[in-house]
TORKOL-4160 file (C-alpha; in steps of 0.2 Angstrom, whole numbers, padded with zeros to 4 digits, m for minus):
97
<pt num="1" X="m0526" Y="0119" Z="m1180"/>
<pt num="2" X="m0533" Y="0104" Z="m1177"/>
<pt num="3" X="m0551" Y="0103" Z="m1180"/>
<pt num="4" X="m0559" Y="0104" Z="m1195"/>
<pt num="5" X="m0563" Y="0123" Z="m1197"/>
<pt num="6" X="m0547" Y="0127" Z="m1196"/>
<pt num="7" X="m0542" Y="0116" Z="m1211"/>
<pt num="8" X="m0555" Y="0121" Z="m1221"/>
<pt num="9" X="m0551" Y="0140" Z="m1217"/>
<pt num="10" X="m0534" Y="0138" Z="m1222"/>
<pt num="11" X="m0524" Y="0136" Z="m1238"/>
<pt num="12" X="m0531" Y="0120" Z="m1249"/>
<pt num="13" X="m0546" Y="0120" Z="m1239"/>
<pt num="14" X="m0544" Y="0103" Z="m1232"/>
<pt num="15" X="m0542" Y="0097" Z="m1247"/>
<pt num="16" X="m0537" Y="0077" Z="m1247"/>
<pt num="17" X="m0539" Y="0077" Z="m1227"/>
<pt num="18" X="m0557" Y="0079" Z="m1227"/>
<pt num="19" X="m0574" Y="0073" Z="m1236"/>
<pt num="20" X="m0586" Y="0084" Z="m1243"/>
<pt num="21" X="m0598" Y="0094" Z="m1233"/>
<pt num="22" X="m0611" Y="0084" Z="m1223"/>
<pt num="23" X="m0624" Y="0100" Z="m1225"/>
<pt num="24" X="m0628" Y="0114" Z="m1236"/>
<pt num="25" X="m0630" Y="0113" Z="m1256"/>
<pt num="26" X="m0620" Y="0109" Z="m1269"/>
<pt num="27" X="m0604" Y="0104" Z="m1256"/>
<pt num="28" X="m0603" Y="0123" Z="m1250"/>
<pt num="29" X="m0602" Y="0127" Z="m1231"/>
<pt num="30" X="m0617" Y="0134" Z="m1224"/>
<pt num="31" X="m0620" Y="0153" Z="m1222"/>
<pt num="32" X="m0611" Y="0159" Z="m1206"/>
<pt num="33" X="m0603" Y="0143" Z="m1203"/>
<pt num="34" X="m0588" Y="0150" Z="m1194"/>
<pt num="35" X="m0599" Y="0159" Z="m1182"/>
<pt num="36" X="m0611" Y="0143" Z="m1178"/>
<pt num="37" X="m0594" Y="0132" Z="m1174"/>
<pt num="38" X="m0590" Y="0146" Z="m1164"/>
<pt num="39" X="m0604" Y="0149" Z="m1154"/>
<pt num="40" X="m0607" Y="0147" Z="m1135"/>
<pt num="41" X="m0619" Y="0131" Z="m1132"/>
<pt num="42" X="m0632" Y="0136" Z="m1118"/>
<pt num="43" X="m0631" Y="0126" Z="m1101"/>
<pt num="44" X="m0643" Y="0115" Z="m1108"/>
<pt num="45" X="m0635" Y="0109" Z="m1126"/>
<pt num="46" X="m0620" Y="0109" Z="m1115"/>
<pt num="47" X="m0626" Y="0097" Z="m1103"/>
<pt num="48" X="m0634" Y="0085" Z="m1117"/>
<pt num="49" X="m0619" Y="0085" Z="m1128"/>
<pt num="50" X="m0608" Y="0079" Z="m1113"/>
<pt num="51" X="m0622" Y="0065" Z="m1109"/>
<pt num="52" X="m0619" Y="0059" Z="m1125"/>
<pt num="53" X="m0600" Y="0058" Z="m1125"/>
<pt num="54" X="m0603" Y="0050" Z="m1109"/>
<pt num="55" X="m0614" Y="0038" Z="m1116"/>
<pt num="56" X="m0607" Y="0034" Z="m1133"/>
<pt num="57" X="m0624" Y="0041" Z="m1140"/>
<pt num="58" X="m0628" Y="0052" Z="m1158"/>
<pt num="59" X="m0631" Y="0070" Z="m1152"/>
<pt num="60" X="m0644" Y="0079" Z="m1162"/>
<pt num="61" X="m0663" Y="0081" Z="m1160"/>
<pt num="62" X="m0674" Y="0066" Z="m1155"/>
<pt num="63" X="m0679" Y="0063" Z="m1170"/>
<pt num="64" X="m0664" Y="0062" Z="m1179"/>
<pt num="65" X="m0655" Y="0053" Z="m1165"/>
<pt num="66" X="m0669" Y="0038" Z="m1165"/>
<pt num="67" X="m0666" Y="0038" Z="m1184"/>
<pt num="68" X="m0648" Y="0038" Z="m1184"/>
<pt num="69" X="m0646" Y="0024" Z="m1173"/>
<pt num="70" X="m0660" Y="0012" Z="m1180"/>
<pt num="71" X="m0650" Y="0015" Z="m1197"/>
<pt num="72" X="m0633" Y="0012" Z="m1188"/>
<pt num="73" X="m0641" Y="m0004" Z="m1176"/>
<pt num="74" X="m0638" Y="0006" Z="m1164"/>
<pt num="75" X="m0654" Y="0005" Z="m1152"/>
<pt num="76" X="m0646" Y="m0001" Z="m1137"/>
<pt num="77" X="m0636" Y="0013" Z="m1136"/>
<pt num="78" X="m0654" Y="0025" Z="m1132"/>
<pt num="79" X="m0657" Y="0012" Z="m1116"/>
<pt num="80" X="m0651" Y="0016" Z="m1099"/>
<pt num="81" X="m0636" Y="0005" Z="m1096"/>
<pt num="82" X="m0637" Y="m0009" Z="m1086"/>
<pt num="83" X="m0652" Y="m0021" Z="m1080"/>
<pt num="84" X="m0668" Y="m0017" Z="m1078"/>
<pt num="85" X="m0674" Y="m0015" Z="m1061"/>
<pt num="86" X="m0685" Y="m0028" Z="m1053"/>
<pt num="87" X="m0704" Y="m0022" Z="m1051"/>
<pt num="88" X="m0712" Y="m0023" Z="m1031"/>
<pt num="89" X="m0721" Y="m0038" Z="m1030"/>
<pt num="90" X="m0739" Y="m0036" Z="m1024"/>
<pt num="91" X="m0738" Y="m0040" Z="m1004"/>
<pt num="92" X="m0749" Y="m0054" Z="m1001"/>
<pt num="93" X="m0754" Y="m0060" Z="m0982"/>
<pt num="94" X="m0742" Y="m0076" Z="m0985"/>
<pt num="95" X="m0726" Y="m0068" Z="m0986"/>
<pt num="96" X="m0722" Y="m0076" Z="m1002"/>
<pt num="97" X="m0727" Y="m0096" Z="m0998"/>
């Protein structure tokens, strides 16, 4: 009872506690949409879709996740966290003198 499906499932359809649909036409749900929220997510959209909870990131395809994030100013959320890591130095014969 406390996601979104639910509300628009029941009576009123959600109506005043949520916006508009995101997706589909004309403000309609897409076909099959209680089946889609419903759905098992494989091991791999499981594991991808916790990285980016994990990391405060937009989850989606690369594409759109790029998008998104330049639109939002966002960018440094795509970058390992953290400081770069120094590149080896070439060893010369003089140990650094």
């Amino acid at each position: 009872r406390w996601g979104s499906l639910w509300q628009r499932q029941s009576q009123g359809g959600g109506a005043g506690l949520l916006d508009g649909w995101p997706v589909g036409r004309h403000g309609a749900p897409p076909r099959n949409w209680v089946q889609r929220v419903n759905q098992v997510e494989t091991p791999e959209e499981l594991a991808a879709l916790r990285r980016c909870v994990r990391g405060g990131q937009p989850w989606g395809s690369a594409a759109w996740v790029r998008q998104t994030a330049e639109q939002l100013g966002l960018e440094s959320l795509l970058r390992p966290r953290g400081r770069p890591k120094k590149k080896k130095a070439a060893r010369t014969g003089n140990k650094g003198f």
